[in-house]
C-alpha positions as CSV (number, residue, x, y, z in Angstrom):
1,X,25.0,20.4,43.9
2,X,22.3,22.2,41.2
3,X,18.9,22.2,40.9
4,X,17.8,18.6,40.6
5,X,20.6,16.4,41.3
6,X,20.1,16.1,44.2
7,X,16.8,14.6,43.7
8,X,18.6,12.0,41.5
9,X,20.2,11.0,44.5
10,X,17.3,10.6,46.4
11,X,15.6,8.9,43.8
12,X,18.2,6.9,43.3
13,X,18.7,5.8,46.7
14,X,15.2,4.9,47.0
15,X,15.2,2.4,43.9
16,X,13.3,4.7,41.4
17,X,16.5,5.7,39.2
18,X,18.5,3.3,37.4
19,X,22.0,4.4,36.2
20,X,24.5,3.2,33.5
21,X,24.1,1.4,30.4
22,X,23.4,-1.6,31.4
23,X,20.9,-0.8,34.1
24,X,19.0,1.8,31.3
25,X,18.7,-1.0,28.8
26,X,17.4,-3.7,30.9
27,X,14.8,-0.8,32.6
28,X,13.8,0.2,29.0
29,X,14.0,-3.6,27.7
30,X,11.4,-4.0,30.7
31,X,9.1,-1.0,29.9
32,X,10.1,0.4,33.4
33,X,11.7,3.3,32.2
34,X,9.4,6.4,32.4
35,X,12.1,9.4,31.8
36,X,15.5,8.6,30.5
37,X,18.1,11.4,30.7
38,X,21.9,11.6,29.4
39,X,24.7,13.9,30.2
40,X,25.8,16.6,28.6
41,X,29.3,15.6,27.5
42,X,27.8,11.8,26.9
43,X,29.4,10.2,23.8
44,X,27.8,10.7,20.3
45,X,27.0,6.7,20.1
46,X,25.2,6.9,23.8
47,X,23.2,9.9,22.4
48,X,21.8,8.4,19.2
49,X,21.1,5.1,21.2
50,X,18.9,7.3,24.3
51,X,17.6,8.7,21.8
52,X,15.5,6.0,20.2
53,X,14.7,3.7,23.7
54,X,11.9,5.9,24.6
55,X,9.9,4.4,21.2
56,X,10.7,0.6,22.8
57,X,9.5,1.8,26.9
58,X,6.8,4.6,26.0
59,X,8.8,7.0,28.0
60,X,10.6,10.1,27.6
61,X,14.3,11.2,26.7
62,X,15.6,14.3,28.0
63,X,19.5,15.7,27.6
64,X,20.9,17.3,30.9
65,X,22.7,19.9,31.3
66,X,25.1,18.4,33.9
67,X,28.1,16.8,32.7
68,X,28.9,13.1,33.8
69,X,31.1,14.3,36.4
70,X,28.3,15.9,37.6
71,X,25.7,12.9,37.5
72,X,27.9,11.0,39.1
73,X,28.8,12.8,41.9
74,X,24.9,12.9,42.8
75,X,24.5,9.1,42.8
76,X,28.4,8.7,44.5
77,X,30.1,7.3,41.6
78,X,32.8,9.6,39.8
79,X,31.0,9.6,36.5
80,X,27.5,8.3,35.1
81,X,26.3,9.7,31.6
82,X,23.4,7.7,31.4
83,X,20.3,7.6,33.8
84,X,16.7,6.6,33.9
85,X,13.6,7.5,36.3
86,X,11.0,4.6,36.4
87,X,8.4,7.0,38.7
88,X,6.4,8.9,37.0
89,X,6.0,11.3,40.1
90,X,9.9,11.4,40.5
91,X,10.3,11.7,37.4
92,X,7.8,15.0,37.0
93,X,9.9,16.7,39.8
94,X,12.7,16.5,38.3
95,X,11.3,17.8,35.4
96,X,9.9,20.6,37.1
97,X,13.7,21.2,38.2
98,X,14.9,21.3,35.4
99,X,12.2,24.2,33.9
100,X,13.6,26.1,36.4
101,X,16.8,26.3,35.3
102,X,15.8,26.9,31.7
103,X,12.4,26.9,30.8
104,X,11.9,27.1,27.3
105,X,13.8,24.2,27.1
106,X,12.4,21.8,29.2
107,X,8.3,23.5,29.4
108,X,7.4,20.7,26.9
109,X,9.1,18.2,28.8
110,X,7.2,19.1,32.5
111,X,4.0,19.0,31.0
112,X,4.0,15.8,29.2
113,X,5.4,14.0,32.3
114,X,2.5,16.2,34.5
115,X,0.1,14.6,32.6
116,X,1.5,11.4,32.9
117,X,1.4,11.5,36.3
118,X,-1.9,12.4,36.8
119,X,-3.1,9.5,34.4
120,X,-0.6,7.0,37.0
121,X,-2.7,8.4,39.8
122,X,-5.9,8.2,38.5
123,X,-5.7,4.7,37.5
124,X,-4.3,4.1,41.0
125,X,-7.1,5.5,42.7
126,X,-9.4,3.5,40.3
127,X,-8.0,0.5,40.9
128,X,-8.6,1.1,44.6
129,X,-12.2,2.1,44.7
130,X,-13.1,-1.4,42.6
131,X,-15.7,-3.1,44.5
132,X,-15.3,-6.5,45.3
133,X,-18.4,-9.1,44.2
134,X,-20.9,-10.1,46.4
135,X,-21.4,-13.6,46.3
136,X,-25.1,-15.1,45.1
137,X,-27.6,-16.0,47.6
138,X,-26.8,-20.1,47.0
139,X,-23.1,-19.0,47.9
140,X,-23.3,-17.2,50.7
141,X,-25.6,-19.9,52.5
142,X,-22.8,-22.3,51.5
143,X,-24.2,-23.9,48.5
144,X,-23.0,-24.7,45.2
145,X,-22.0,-22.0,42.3
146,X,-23.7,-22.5,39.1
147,X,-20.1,-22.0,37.2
């Protein structure tokens, strides 16, 4: 198995990967898809369509270079050309994967997803350290809000 697939079966397995065309479309319909990926020897008409979903899901579209056989083999079905990471921290790995096997190619790609990331965590960790409101003197004796 090369770099990265098998991290789409893991991902997969896990619920963070959706894959065919049906289960891309809904993700992306949903604004659930965070990195969307097609196979090298996908169909022309599959290609133009990946191409525009990331404008409707604020995601990212990357083309493999694994062919369906390939994909498909990693999620243990005997071909998938269309796939679709809805982590952004899965979906940076993968990424990072993938600039290993040919950097200038996919550079662009890691760091745009890095920084997505990051942004995910942050908000996470904001959300987190929120403090919760103290109720007013009258409420915590039991009495009446003034609402």
């Amino acid at each position: 198995m090369g770099k990265g697939l098998g991290l789409v079966g893991l991902a997969y397995k896990a619920g963070k990967l959706v894959a065919g065309d049906t289960e891309v479309s809904e993700a992306v319909f949903e604004k659930r898809a965070r990195l969307i990926c097609t196979a090298s020897d996908a169909s022309e008409r599959l290609l133009d369509r990946a191409q525009h979903m990331p404008d409707r899901c604020n995601g990212l579209y990357v083309e493999l270079p694994y062919t369906q056989a390939e994909l498909g083999r990693s999620l243990g079905r005997d071909a998938c050309s269309i796939i679709a990471f809805l982590d952004p921290g899965l979906s940076w790995a993968f990424a990072n994967k993938l600039t290993e096997i040919d950097r200038e190619r996919y550079n662009v790609l890691s760091e745009a997803l890095e920084a997505r990331k990051d942004r995910a965590e942050r908000r996470k960790v904001k959300k987190k350290t929120k403090r919760k409101r103290r109720p007013s003197h009258n409420q915590a004796r039991g009495g009446r809000s003034n609402d």
